[in-house]
N, CA, C and O atoms as a GROMACS GRO file, in nm:
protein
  324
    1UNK      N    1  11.017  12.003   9.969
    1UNK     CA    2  11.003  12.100   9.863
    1UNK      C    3  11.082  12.226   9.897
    1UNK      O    4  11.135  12.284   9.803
    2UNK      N    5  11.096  12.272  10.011
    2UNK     CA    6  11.124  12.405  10.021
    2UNK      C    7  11.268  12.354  10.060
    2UNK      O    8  11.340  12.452  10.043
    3UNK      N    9  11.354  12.234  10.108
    3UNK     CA   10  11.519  12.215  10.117
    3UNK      C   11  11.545  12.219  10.010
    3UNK      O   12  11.657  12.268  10.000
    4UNK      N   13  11.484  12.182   9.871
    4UNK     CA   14  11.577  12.147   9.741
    4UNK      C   15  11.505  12.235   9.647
    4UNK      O   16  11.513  12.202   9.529
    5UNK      N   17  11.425  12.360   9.680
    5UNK     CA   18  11.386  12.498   9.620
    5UNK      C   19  11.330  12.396   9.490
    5UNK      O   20  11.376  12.419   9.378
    6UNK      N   21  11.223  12.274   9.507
    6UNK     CA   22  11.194  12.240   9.406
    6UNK      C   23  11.001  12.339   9.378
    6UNK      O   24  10.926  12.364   9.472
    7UNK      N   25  10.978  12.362   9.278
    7UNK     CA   26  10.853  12.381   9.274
    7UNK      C   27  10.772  12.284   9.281
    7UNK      O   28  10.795  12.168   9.245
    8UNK      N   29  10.633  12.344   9.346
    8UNK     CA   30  10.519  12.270   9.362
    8UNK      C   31  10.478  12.112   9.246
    8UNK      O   32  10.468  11.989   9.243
    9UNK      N   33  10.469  12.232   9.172
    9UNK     CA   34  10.438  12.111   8.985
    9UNK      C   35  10.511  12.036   9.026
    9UNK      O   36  10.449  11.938   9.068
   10UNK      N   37  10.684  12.021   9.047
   10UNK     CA   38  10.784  11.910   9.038
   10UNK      C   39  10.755  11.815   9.138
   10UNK      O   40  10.760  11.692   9.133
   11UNK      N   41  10.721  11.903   9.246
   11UNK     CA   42  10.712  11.781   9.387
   11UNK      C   43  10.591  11.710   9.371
   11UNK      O   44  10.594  11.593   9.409
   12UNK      N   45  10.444  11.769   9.308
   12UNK     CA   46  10.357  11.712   9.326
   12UNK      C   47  10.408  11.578   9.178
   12UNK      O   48  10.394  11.460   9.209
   13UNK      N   49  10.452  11.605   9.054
   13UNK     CA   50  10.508  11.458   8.964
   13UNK      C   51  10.614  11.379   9.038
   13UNK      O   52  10.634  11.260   9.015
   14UNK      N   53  10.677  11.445   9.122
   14UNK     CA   54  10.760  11.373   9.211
   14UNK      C   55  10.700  11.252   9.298
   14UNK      O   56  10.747  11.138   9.294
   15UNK      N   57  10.595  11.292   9.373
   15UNK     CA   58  10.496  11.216   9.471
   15UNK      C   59  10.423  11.117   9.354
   15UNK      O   60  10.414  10.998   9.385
   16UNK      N   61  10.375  11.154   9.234
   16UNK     CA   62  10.285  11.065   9.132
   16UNK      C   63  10.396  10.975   9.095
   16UNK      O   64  10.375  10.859   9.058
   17UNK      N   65  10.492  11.017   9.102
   17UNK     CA   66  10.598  10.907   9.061
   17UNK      C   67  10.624  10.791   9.119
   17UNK      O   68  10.633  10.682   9.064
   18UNK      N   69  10.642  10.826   9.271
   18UNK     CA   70  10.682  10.721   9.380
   18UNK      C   71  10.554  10.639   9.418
   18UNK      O   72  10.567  10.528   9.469
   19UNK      N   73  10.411  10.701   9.390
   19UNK     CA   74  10.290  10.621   9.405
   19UNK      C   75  10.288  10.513   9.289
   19UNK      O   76  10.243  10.399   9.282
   20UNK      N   77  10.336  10.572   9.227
   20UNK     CA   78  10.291  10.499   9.055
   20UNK      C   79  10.456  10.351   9.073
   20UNK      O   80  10.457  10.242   9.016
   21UNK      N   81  10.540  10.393   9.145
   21UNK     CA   82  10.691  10.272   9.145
   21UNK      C   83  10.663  10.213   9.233
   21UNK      O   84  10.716  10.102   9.247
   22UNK      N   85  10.555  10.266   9.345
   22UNK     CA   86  10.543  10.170   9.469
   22UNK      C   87  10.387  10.049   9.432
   22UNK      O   88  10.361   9.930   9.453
   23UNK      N   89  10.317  10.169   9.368
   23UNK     CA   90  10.256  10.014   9.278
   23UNK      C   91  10.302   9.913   9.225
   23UNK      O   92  10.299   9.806   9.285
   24UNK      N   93  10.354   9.925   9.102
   24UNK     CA   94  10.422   9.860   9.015
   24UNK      C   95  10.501   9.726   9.143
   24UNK      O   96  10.481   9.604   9.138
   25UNK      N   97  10.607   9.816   9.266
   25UNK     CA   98  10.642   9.676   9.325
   25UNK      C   99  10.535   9.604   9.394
   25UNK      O  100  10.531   9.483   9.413
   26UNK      N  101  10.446   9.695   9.432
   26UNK     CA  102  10.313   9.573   9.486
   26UNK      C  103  10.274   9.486   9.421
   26UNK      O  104  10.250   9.372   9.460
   27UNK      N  105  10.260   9.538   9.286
   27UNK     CA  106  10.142   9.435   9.219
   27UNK      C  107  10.273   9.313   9.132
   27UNK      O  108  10.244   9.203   9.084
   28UNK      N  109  10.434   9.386   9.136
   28UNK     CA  110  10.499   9.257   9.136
   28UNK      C  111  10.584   9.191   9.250
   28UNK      O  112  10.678   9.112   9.238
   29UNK      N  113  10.527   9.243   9.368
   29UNK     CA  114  10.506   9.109   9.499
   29UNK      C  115  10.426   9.048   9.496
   29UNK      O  116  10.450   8.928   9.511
   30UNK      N  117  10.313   9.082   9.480
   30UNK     CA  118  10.147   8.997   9.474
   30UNK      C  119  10.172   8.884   9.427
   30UNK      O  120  10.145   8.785   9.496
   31UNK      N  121  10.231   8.870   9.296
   31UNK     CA  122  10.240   8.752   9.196
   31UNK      C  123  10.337   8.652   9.269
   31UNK      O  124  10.293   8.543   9.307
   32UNK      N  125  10.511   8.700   9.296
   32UNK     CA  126  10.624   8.667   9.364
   32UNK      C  127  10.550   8.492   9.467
   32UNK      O  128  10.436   8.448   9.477
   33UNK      N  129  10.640   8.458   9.503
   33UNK     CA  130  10.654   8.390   9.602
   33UNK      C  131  10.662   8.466   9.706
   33UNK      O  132  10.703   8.581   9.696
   34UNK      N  133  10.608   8.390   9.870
   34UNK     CA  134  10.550   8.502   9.934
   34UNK      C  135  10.561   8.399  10.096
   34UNK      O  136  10.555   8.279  10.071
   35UNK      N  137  10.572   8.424  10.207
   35UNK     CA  138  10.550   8.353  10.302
   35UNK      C  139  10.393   8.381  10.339
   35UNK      O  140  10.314   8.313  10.405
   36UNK      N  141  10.378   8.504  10.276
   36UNK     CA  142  10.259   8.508  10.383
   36UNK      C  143  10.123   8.442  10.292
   36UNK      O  144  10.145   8.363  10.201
   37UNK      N  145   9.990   8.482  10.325
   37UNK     CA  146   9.896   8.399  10.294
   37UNK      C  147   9.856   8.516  10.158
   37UNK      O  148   9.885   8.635  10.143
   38UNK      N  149   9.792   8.439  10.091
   38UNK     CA  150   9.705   8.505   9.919
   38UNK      C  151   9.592   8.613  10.021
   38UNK      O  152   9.582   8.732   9.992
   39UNK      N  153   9.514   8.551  10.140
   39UNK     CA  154   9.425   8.669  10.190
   39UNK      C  155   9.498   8.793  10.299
   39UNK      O  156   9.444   8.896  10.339
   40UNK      N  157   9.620   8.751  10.328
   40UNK     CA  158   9.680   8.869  10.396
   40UNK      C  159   9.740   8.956  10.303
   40UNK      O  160   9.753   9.071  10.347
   41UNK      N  161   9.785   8.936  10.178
   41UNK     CA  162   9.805   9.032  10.063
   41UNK      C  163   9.725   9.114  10.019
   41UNK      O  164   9.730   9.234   9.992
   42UNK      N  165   9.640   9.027  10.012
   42UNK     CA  166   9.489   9.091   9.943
   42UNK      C  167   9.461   9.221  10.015
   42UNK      O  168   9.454   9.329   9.958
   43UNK      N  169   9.438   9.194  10.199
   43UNK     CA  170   9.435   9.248  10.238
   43UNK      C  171   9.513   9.386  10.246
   43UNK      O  172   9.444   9.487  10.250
   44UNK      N  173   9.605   9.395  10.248
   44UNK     CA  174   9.704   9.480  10.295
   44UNK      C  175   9.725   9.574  10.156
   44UNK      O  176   9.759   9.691  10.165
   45UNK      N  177   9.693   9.489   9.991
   45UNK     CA  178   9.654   9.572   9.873
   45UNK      C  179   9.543   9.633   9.860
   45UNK      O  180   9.525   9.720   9.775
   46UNK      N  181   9.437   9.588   9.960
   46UNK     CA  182   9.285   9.671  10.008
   46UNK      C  183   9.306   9.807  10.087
   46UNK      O  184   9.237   9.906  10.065
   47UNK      N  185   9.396   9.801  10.170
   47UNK     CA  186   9.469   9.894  10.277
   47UNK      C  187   9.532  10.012  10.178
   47UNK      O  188   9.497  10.125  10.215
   48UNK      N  189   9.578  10.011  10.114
   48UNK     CA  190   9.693  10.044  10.042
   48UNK      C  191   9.577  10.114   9.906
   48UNK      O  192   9.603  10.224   9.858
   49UNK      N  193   9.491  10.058   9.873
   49UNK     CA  194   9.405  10.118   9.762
   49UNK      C  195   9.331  10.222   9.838
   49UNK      O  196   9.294  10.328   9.789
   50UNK      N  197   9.311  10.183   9.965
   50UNK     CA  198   9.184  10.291  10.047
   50UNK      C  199   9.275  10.437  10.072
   50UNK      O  200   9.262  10.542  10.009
   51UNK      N  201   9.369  10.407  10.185
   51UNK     CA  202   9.473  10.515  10.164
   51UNK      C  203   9.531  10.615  10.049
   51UNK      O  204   9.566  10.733  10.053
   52UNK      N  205   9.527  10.527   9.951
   52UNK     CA  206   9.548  10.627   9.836
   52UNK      C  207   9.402  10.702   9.815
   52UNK      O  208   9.383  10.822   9.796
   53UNK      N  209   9.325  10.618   9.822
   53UNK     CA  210   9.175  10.736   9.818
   53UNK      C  211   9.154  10.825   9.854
   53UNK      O  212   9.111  10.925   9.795
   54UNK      N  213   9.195  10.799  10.028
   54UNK     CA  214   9.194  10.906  10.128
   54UNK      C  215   9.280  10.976  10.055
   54UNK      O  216   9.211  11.030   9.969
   55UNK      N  217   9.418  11.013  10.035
   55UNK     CA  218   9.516  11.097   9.994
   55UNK      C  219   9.419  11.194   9.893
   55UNK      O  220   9.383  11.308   9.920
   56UNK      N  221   9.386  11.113   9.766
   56UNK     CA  222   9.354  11.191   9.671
   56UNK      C  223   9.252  11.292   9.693
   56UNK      O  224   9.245  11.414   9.676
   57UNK      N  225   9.126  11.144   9.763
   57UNK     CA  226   9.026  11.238   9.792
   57UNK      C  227   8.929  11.329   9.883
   57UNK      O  228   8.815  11.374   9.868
   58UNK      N  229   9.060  11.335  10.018
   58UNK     CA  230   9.059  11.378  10.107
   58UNK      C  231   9.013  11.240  10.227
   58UNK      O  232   8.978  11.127  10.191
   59UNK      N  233   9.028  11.290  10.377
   59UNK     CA  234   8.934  11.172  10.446
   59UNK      C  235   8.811  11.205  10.495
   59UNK      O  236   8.777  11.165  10.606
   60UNK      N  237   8.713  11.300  10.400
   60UNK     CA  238   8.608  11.307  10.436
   60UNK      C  239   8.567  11.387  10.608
   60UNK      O  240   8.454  11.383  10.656
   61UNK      N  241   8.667  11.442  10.663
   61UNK     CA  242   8.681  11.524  10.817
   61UNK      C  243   8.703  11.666  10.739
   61UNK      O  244   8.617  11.742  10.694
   62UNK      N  245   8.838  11.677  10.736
   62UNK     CA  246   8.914  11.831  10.730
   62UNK      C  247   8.781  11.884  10.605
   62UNK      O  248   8.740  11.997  10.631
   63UNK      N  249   8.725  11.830  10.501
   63UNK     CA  250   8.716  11.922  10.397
   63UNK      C  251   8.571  11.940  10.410
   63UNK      O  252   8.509  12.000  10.321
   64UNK      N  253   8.476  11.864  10.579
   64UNK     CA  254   8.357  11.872  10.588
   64UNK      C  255   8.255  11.784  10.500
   64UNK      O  256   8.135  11.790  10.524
   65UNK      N  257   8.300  11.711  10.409
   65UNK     CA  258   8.179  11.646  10.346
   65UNK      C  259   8.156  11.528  10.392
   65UNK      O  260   8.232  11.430  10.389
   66UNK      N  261   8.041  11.536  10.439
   66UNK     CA  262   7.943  11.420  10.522
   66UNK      C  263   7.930  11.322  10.480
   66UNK      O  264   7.934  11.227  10.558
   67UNK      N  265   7.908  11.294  10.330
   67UNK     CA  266   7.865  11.213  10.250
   67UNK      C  267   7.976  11.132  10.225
   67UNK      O  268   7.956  11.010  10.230
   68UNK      N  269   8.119  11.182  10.193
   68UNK     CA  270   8.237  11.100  10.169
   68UNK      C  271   8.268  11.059  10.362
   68UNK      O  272   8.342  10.961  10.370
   69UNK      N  273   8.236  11.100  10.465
   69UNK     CA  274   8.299  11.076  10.579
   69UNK      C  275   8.194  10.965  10.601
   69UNK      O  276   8.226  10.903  10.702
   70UNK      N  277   8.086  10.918  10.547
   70UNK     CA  278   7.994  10.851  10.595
   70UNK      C  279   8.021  10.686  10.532
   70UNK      O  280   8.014  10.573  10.580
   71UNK      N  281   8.067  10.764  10.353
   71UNK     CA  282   8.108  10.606  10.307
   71UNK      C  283   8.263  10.598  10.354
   71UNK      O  284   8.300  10.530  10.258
   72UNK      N  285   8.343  10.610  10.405
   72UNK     CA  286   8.461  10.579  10.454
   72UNK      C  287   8.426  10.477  10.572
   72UNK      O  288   8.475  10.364  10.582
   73UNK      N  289   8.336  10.534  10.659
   73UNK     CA  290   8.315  10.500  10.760
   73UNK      C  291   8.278  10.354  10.753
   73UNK      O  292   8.338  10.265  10.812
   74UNK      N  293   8.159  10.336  10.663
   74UNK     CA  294   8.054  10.194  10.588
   74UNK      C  295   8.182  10.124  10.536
   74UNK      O  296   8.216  10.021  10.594
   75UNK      N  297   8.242  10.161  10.453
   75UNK     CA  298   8.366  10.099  10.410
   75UNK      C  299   8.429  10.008  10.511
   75UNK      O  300   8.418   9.886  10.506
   76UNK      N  301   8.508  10.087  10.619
   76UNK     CA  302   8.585  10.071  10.720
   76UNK      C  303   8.595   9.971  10.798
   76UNK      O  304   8.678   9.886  10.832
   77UNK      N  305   8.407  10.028  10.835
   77UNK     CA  306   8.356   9.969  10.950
   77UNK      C  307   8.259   9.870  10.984
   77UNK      O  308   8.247   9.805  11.088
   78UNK      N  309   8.193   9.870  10.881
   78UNK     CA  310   8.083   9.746  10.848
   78UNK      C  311   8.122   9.631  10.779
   78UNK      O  312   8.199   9.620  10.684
   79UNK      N  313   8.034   9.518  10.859
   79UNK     CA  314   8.134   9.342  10.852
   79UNK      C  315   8.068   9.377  10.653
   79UNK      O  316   7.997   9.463  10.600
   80UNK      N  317   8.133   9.270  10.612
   80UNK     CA  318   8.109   9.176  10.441
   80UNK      C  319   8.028   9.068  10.478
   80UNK      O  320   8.050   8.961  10.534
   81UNK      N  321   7.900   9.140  10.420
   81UNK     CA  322   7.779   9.012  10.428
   81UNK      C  323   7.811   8.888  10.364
   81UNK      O  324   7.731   8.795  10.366
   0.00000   0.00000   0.00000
């Protein structure tokens, strides 16, 4: 932002942009022919949905709320009954 004197507004539609094109190629690899397996995709589009969470909605540390650091954690870290 501050090499190409772009404003804030621009960089932050800038960033919604490249989230929103890097979807779009995920979800048309998903479909694609693929070496790898249907559950290592899955996976790695599970990865990829959580991270964007964190981004948006912080990771539950820096902004102090217990309650979001607690379900990250349950998320994370606890097996799938």
């Amino acid at each position: 932002m501050n090499e190409t004197g772009a404003s804030e507004e621009d960089a932050r539609e800038y960033i919604k942009y490249l989230i929103s094109a890097t979807w779009k190629k995920m979800n048309q690899d998903r479909v694609a022919s693929s070496p790898f397996s249907q559950i290592f995709i899955e996976i790695a589009l599970n990865l990829a949905r959580m991270a964007q969470c964190m981004y948006q909605h912080g990771d539950g540390h820096g902004a102090g709320n217990h309650k979001l650091r607690t379900e990250y954690c349950h998320y994370l870290f606890s097996p799938f009954p």
